[in-house]
C-alpha positions as CSV (number, residue, x, y, z in Angstrom):
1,X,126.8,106.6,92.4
2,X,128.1,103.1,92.9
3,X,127.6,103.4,96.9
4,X,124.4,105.2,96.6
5,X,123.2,102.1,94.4
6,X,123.7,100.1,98.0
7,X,120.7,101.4,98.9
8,X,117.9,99.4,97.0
9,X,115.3,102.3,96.9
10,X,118.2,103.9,94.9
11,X,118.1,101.4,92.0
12,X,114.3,101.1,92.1
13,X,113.8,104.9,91.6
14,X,116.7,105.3,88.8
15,X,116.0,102.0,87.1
16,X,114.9,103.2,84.1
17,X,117.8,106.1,83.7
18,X,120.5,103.0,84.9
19,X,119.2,100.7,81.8
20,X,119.4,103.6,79.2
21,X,123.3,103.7,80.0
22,X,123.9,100.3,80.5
23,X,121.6,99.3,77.1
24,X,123.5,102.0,75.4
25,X,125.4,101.0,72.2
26,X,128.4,103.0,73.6
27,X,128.3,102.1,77.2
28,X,131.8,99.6,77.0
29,X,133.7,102.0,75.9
30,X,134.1,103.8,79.3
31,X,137.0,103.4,81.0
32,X,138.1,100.3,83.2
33,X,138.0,102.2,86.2
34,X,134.4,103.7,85.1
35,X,133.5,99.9,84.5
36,X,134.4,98.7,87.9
37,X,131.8,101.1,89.5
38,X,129.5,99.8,87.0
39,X,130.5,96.4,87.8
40,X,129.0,97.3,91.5
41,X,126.4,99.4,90.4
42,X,124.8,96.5,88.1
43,X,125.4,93.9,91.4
44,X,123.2,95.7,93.4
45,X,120.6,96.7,90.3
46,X,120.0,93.0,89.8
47,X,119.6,92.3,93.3
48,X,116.1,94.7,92.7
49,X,115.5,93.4,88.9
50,X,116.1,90.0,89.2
51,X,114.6,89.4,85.4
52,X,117.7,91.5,83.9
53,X,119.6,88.2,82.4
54,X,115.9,87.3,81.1
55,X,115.7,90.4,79.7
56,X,118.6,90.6,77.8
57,X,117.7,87.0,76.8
58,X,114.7,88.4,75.2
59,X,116.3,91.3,73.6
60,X,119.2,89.2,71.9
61,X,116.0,86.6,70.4
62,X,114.0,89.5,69.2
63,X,117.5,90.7,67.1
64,X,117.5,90.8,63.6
65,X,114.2,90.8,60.8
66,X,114.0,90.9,56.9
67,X,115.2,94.7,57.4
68,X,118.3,93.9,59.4
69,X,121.6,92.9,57.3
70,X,123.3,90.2,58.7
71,X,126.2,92.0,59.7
72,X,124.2,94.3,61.5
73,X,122.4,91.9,63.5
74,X,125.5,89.5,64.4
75,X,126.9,92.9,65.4
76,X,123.9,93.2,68.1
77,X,124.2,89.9,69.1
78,X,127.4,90.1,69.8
79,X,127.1,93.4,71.8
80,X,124.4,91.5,73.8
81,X,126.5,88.6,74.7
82,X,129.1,91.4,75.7
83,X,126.2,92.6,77.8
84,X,125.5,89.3,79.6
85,X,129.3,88.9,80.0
86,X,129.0,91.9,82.0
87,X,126.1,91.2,84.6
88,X,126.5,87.5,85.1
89,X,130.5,88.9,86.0
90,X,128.8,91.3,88.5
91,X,126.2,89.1,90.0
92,X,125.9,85.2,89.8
93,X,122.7,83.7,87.9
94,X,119.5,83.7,89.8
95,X,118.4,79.7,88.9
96,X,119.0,77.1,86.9
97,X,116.2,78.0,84.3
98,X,118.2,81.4,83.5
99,X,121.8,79.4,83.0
100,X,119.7,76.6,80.3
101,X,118.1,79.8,78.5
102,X,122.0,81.0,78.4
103,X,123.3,77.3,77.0
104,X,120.7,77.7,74.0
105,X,121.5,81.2,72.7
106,X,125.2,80.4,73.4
107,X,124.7,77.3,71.5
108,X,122.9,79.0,69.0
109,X,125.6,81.2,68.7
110,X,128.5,78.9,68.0
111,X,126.3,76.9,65.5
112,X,125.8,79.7,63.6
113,X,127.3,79.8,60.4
114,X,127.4,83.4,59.5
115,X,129.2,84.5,63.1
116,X,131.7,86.9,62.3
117,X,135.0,87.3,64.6
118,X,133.5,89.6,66.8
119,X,130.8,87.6,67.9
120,X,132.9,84.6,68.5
121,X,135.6,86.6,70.7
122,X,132.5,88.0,72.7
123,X,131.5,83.9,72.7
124,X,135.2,83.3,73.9
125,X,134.5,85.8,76.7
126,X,130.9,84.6,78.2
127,X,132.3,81.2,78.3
128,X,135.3,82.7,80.2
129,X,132.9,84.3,82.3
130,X,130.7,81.2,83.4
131,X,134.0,79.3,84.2
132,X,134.7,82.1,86.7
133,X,131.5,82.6,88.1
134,X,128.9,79.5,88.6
135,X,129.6,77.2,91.3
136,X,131.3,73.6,90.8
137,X,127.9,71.7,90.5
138,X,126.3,74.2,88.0
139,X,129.4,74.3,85.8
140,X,129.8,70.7,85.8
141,X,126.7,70.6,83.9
142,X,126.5,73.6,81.8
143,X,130.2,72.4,80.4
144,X,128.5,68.9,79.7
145,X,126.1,71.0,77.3
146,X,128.7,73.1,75.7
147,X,132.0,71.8,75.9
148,X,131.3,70.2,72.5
149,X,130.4,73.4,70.5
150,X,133.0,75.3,72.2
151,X,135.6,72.6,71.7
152,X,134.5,72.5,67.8
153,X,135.2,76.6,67.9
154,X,138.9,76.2,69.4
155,X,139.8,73.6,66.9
156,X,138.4,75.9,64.5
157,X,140.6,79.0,65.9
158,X,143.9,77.0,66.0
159,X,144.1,74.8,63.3
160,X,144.9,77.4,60.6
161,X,145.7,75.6,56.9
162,X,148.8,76.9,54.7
163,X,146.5,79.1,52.6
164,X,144.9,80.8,55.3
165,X,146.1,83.8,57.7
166,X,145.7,83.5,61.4
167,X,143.6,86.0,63.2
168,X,145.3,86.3,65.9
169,X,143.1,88.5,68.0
170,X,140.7,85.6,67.8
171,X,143.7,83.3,68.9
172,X,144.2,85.1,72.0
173,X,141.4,84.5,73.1
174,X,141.2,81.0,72.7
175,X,144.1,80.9,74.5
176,X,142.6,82.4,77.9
177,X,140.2,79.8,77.4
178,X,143.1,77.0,77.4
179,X,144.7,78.4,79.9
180,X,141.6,78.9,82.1
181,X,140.4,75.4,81.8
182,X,143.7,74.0,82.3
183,X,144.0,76.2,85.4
184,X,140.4,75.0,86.5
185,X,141.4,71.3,86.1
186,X,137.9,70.8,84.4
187,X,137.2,67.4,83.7
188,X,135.9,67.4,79.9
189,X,138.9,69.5,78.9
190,X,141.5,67.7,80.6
191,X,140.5,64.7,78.2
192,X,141.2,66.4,75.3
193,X,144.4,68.9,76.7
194,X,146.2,66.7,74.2
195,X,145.0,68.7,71.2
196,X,146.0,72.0,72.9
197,X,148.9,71.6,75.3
198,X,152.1,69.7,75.2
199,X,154.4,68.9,78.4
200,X,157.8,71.1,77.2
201,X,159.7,69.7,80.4
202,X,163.1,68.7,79.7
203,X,163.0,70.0,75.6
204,X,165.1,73.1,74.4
205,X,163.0,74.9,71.6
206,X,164.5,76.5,68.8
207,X,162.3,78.7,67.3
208,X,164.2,78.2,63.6
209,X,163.2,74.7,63.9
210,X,159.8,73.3,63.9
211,X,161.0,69.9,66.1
212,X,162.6,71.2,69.7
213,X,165.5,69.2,70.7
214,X,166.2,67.0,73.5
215,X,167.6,69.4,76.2
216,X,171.5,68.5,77.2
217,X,171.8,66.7,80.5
């Protein structure tokens, strides 16, 4: 299926049956190596349906109501940010317009108070995922729009108090984030590294002691 979706008369006539599986609550837990044909199947289905980001866009604003609990709905959201994750990993943004519409609800997202850890790791991820993917110009601006809410959520993720117990899930993932911004050299990060990363060179750590000792010459 993912060579027969080269041909664009392919996706046209099996669009509908491709968005049932990929919409499909289930559809992530396939297995990697199912995923990766996906990943080329979805490339070429939004070469045809260039309105899929907007779509799910739309779908993740329309979540939620006076009958939806609050769990339930940061649940879809969540799933839906998985979602865009997904595509914008298989095929980069179509303009500039898509990318600002994807700021908002990501801002949106880590502004919201009642996020649960599931929403913020899939958070974690589509950030990961626009790093990766947009090119230098784009990212230099889309960072300028959310480095502030996404450094506010890795502050938030390591600075664990005495009384409270790390998830640390949630802190791997900030992690890959670190890392991948370090990696990146991006500019707005590299201003605050301080608060994340120190320069070990030289020290000799001992884990039974909280203050690592200068290393014998």
């Amino acid at each position: 299926m993912a060579n027969l979706a080269e041909d664009q008369h392919f996706c046209k006539k099996y669009r509908i049956d491709i968005q049932a599986i990929f919409y499909h609550e289930n559809f992530f837990l396939m297995s990697e190596r199912t995923l990766r044909k996906w990943q080329i199947i979805m490339r070429h289905f939004s070469d045809s349906n260039e309105d899929l980001v907007d779509e799910l866009l739309l779908r993740y604003s329309q979540l939620g109501g006076i009958f939806t609990s609050k769990s339930s709905e940061n649940k879809q959201k969540a799933h839906t940010f998985k979602q865009l994750a997904f595509v914008i990993y298989s095929q980069d943004l179509k303009n500039e317009e898509q990318l600002d519409n994807l700021l908002k609800k990501m801002t949106e997202g880590f502004k919201n108070p009642g996020k649960d850890r599931v929403m913020r790791i899939q958070l974690f991820l589509l950030s990961r995922i626009i790093m990766l993917r947009l090119q230098p110009d784009w990212l230099a601006g889309a960072l300028k729009k959310l480095w502030p809410h996404l450094l506010a959520e890795l502050v938030s993720v390591f600075d664990v108090t005495g009384g409270e117990r790390r998830d640390y899930w949630l802190t791997i993932e900030g992690i890959k984030i670190v890392e991948l911004m370090s990696q990146l050299n991006i500019e707005d990060f590299q201003m605050n590294q301080w608060m994340f990363l120190f320069d070990g060179y030289g020290l000799d750590y001992n884990g039974s002691n909280p203050f690592p000792d200068q290393a014998a010459q």
